[in-house]
C-alpha positions as CSV (number, residue, x, y, z in Angstrom):
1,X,-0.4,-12.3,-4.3
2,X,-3.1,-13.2,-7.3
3,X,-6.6,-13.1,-6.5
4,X,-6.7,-16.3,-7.4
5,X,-4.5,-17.3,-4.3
6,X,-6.4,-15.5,-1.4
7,X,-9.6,-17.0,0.5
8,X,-12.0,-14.6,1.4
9,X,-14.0,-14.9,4.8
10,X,-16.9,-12.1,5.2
11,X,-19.7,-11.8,7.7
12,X,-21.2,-10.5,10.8
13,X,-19.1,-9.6,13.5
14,X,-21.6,-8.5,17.1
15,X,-21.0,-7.6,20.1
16,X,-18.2,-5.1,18.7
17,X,-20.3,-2.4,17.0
18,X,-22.6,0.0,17.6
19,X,-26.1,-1.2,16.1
20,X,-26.8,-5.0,15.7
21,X,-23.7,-6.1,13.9
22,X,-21.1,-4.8,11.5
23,X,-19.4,-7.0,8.7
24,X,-15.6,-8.3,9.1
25,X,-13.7,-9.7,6.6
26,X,-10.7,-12.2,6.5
27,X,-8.3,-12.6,4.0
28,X,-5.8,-15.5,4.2
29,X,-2.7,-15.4,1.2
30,X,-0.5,-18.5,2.3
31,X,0.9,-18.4,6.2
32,X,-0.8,-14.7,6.1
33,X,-4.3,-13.4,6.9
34,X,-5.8,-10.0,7.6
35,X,-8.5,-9.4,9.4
36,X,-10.9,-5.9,9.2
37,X,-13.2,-5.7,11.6
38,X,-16.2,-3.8,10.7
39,X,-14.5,-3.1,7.9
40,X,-12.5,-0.8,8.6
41,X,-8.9,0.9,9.0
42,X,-7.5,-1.0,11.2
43,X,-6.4,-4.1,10.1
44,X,-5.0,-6.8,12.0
45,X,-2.4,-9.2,10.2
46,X,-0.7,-12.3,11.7
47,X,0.1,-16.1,10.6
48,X,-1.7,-19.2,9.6
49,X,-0.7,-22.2,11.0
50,X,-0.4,-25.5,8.8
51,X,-4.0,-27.2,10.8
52,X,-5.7,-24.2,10.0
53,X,-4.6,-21.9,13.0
54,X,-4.3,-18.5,13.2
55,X,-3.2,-15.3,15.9
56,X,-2.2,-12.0,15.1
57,X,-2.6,-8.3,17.2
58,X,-2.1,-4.7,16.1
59,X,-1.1,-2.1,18.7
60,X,-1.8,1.1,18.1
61,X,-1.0,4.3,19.7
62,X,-4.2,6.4,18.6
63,X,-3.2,10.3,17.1
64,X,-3.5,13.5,19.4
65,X,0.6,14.3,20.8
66,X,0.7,17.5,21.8
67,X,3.6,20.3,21.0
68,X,5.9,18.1,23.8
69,X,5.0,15.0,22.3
70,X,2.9,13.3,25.0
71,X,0.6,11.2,24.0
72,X,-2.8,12.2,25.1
73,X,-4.4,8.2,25.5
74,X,-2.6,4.8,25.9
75,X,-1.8,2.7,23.3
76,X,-4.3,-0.6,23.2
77,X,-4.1,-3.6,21.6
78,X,-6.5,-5.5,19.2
79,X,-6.4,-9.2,18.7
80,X,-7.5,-12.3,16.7
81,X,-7.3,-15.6,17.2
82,X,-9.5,-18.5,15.6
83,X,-9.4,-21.6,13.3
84,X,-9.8,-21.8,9.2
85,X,-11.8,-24.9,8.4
86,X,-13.1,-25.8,4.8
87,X,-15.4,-23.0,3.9
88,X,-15.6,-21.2,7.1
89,X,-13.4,-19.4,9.7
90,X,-14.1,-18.9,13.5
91,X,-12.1,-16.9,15.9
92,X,-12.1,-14.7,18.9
93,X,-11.8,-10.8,18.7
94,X,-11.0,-9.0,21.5
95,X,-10.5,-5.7,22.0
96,X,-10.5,-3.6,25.5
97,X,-14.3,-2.4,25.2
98,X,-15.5,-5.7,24.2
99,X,-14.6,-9.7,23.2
100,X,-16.6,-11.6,20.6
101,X,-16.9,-14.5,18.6
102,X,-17.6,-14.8,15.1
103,X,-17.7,-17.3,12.2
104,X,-17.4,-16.1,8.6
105,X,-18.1,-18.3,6.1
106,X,-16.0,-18.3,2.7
107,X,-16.8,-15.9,-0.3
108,X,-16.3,-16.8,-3.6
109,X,-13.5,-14.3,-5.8
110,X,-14.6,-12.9,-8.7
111,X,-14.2,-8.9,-9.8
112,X,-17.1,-8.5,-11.8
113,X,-20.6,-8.0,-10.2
């Protein structure tokens, strides 16, 4: 999808990070948004709701199998749930170590510093 038709949510996300806070960012194309939580690998995707509305989760079963193919630690589940409201979006993140609420406001796009 063009730059052009993506919003762009990016701001401080505590209570999930070691240190005072760490930045998320949330992308919504559409019905779609991704959302990176301190920025990082793991993303989680879902839909966006036509009020604004949006869930998604991504289980993940972490590496570390060994020759038999066990699985040395469960699977666990991240989700996101929250609201997309004129310039801002506001959710709930919740992992298993920790639950949080943020609010990101909107960035603007551009690809040039």
């Amino acid at each position: 999808m063009p730059l052009a038709h993506q919003a762009r949510y990016v701001g401080a996300l505590s209570g999930c990070a070691t240190g005072p806070s760490a930045q998320a960012t949330l992308v919504q194309a559409a019905d779609r948004f991704s959302f990176a939580p301190s920025d990082g690998a793991l993303v989680v995707s879902g839909s966006v709701a036509p009020d604004g509305s949006f869930a998604g989760s991504l289980s993940t079963a972490p590496p570390g199998r060994d020759r038999q193919n066990h699985t040395s630690s469960e699977a666990f589940t991240l989700t996101v749930t929250g609201h997309i409201e004129g310039e801002t979006a506001s959710g709930t993140y919740v992992t298993p170590r920790c639950r949080t609420v943020f609010r990101l406001p909107r960035v603007s796009q551009t690809l040039l510093p």
